[in-house]
N, C-alpha and C positions, 0 to 999 in steps of 0.2 A: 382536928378530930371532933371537938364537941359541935363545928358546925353541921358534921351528917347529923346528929341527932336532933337535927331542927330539920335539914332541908329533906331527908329522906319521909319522914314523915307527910310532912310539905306535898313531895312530889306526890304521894299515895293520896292524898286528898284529892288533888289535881285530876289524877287518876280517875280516881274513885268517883267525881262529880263529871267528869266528861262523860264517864260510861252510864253516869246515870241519866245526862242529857241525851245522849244515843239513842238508849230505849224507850224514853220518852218520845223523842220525835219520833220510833217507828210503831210504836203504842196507839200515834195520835194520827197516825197513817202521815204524815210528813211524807214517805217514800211509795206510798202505793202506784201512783201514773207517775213511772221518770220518762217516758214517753210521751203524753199526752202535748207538755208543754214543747215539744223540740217538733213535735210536727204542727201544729196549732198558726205557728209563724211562715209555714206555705203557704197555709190557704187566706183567701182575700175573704174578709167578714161580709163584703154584701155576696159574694158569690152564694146560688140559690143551693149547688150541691153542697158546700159546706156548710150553709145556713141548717139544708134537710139532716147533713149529717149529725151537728150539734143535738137541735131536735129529737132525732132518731132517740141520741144515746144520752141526751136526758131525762126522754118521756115527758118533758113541759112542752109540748107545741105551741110557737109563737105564731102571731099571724105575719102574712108575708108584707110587707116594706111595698108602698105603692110607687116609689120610686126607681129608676132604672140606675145604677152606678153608672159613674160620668164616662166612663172609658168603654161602654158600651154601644 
């Protein structure tokens, strides 16, 4: 018995510090693109339409690569 009044306690902190990591990482936007990454791994990095997509939706325009990818 006198061990719940140590470990109940305990687990409430536990608690208490996950949920406040939680809201932290979705504070710190942790969770805004869970999408971005899972499709990012199709596209080939010199291909020019994903190069112009990147581009597009960063609004930094890079200059384009005077190289041809080897598989071309």
């Amino acid at each position: 018995m006198p061990a719940l009044y140590v470990m109940i306690p305990a687990a409430l902190l536990i608690v208490a510090i996950a949920v406040y990591i939680f809201f932290w990482a979705v504070d710190s936007g942790q969770y805004d693109d869970l999408d971005g990454p899972a499709h990012s791994i199709l596209f080939d990095d010199q291909d020019p339409n994903h190069t112009a997509a990147v581009d597009e939706a960063s609004g930094h325009p890079t200059k384009p690569d005077d190289k041809a990818p080897p598989h071309a």
